[in-house]
N, C-alpha and C positions, 0 to 999 in steps of 0.2 A: 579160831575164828568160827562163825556163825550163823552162816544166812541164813537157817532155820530159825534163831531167835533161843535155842536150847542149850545155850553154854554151859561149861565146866562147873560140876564133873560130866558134863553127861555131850560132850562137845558133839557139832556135828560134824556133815561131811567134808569142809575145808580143813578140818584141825585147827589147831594153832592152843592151844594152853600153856605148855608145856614148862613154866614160870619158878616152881619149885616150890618149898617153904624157906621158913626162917626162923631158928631158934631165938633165944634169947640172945643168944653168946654168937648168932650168925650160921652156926654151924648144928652139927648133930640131930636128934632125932627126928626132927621137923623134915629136915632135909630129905632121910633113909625113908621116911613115911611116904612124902612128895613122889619121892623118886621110883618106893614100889607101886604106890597106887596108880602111879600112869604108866607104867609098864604092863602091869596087866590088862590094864584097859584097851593099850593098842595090844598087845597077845591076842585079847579076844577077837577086836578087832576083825571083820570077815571079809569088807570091801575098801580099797585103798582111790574108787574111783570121785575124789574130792573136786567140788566145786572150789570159785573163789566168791570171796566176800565181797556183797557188792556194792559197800563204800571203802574198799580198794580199787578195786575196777572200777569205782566211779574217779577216784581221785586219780589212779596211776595212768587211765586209758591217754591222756591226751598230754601226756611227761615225755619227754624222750629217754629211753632208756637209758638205764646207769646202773649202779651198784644198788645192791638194796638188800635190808634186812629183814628178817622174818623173825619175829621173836613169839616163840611157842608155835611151830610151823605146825605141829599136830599131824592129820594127815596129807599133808602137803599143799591142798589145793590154791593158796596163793601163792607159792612159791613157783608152782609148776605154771600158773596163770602168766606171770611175771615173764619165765625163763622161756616162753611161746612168745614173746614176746618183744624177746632183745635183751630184759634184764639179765645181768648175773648176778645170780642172789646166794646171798647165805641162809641159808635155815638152819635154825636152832629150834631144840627142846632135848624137855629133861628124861626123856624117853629113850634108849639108847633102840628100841624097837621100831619108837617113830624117824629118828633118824636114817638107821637102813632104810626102811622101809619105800619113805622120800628120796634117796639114793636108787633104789632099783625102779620106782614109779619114772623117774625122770629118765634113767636108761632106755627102758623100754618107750619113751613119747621123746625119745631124742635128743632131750637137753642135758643130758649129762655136762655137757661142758660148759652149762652153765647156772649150775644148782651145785654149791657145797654144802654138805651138810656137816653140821657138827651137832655134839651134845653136851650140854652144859645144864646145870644148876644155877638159875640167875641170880638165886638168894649169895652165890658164892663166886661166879666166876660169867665174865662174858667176851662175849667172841672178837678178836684185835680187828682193827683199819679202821677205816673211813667210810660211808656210806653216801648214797643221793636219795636215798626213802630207807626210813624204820618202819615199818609194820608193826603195832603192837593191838594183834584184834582179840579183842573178849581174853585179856592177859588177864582172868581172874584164877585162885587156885581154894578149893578148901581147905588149903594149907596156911599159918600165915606167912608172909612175904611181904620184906619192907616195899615194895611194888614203887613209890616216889623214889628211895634210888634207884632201882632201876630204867624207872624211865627219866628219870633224870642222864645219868649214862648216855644213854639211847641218843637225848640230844645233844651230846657232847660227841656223840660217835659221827654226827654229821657233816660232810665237808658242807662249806660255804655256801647257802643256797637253797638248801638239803631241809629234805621235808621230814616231822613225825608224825604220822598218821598213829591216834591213840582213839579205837574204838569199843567202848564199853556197853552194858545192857544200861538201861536206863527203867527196864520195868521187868517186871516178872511172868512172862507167860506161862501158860496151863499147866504145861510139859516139863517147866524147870525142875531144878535141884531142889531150889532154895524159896521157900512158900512162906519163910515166915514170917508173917504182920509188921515186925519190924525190921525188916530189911530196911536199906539206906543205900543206893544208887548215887554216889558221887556226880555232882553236875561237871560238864567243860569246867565251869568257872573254879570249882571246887578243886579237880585236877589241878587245873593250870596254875590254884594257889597253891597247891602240894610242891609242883614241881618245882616252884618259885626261880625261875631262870631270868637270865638280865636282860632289861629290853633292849639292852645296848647291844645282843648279840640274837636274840629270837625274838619272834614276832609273830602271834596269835594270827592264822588266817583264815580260821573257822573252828567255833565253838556253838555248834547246836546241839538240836534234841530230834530229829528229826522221826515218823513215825511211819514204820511199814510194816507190810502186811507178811506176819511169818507161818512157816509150814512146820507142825511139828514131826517126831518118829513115825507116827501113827497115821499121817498123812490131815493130823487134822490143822485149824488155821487160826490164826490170833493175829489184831495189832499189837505190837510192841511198839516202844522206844528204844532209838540208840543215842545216847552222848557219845559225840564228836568232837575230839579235838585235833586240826593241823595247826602243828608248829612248824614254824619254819629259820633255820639259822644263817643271819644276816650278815654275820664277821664270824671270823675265825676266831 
């Protein structure tokens, strides 16, 4: 996740990337690439004290707790936002470093019992039950990543009810990774046609662009865009 506006590779203080690659065949080197390059990144790693993103905490604040999933928890800060909160969440990423990590953060601010973490490769495998919120913030990786099934998944991981919150960059600030003149920012609409779920069982209940003011490493500041998608599942 993002509230700086500086996402993956270069994520900031909430985390959350953690998505993996994708070979051709699903598996292999994409994957060992994925999985060391974000390892090191949390190794380096110096401060584990993450914010939460704040079109999570715009959306979650007024939910009543429930189950919830963090996909690419990074360095924790939605997960641990959540678990101050009454959620019990799951956090994932492909980071077996970001996972501790999020494990001892939450020990230490008292939610242990309610923060699991695990680690997974989303290109290969994702985490069992049910959920009442998937998180899926700035789920971008410079790896590729069939990313539509997974967040296809994601909606299928929801009981009845149950939201997917999918937040992505919509524009390139100063500080990014990724500068180059043809970058391509999938719109909501664009996602939501990836995902292609049935309206018989999900139901679009916000897809904007919305525009706020981000801080980058350096402490300097830019507008950005984020595309927004809530999905929300209406039958089981």
């Amino acid at each position: 996740m993002d509230p700086t506006g500086h996402r993956r590779p270069t994520p900031d203080a909430a985390g959350g990337h953690g998505a993996g690659g994708h070979s051709a065949d699903g598996h292999g080197a994409a994957d060992e690439d994925a999985e060391l390059f974000w390892e090191r990144h949390y190794r380096a790693r110096r401060t584990w004290d993450a914010r939460a993103n704040p079109l999570l905490a715009e959306t979650a604040a007024p939910l009543r707790p429930g189950s919830a999933l963090d996909l690419g928890c990074g360095a924790g800060g939605d997960a641990i936002w959540l678990a101050r909160r009454g959620w019990h969440v799951t956090a994932v990423d492909i980071s077996t470093t970001a996972v501790e990590r999020v494990r001892e953060r939450a020990r230490e601010l008292g939610v242990a019992d309610r923060v699991t973490t695990e680690q997974h490769d989303l290109a290969g495998s994702f985490p069992a039950g049910r959920f009442d919120l998937v998180s899926a913030q700035y789920l971008h990786t410079p790896f590729p990543m069939l990313r539509g099934r997974v967040l296809r998944t994601a909606a299928r991981a929801l009981h009845p009810g149950g939201l997917l919150l999918i937040v992505d960059h919509g524009s390139t600030a100063p500080w990014s990774w990724n500068q180059g003149p043809d970058a391509h920012f999938p719109t909501p609409t664009e996602i939501a046609a990836e995902l292609d779920l049935d309206p018989a069982h999900w139901s679009v209940l916000r897809a904007d662009m919305p525009r706020r003011q981000a801080t980058g490493p350096a402490g300097e500041t830019a507008t950005v865009i984020d595309n927004v998608l809530l999905v929300q599942r209406t039958a089981g």
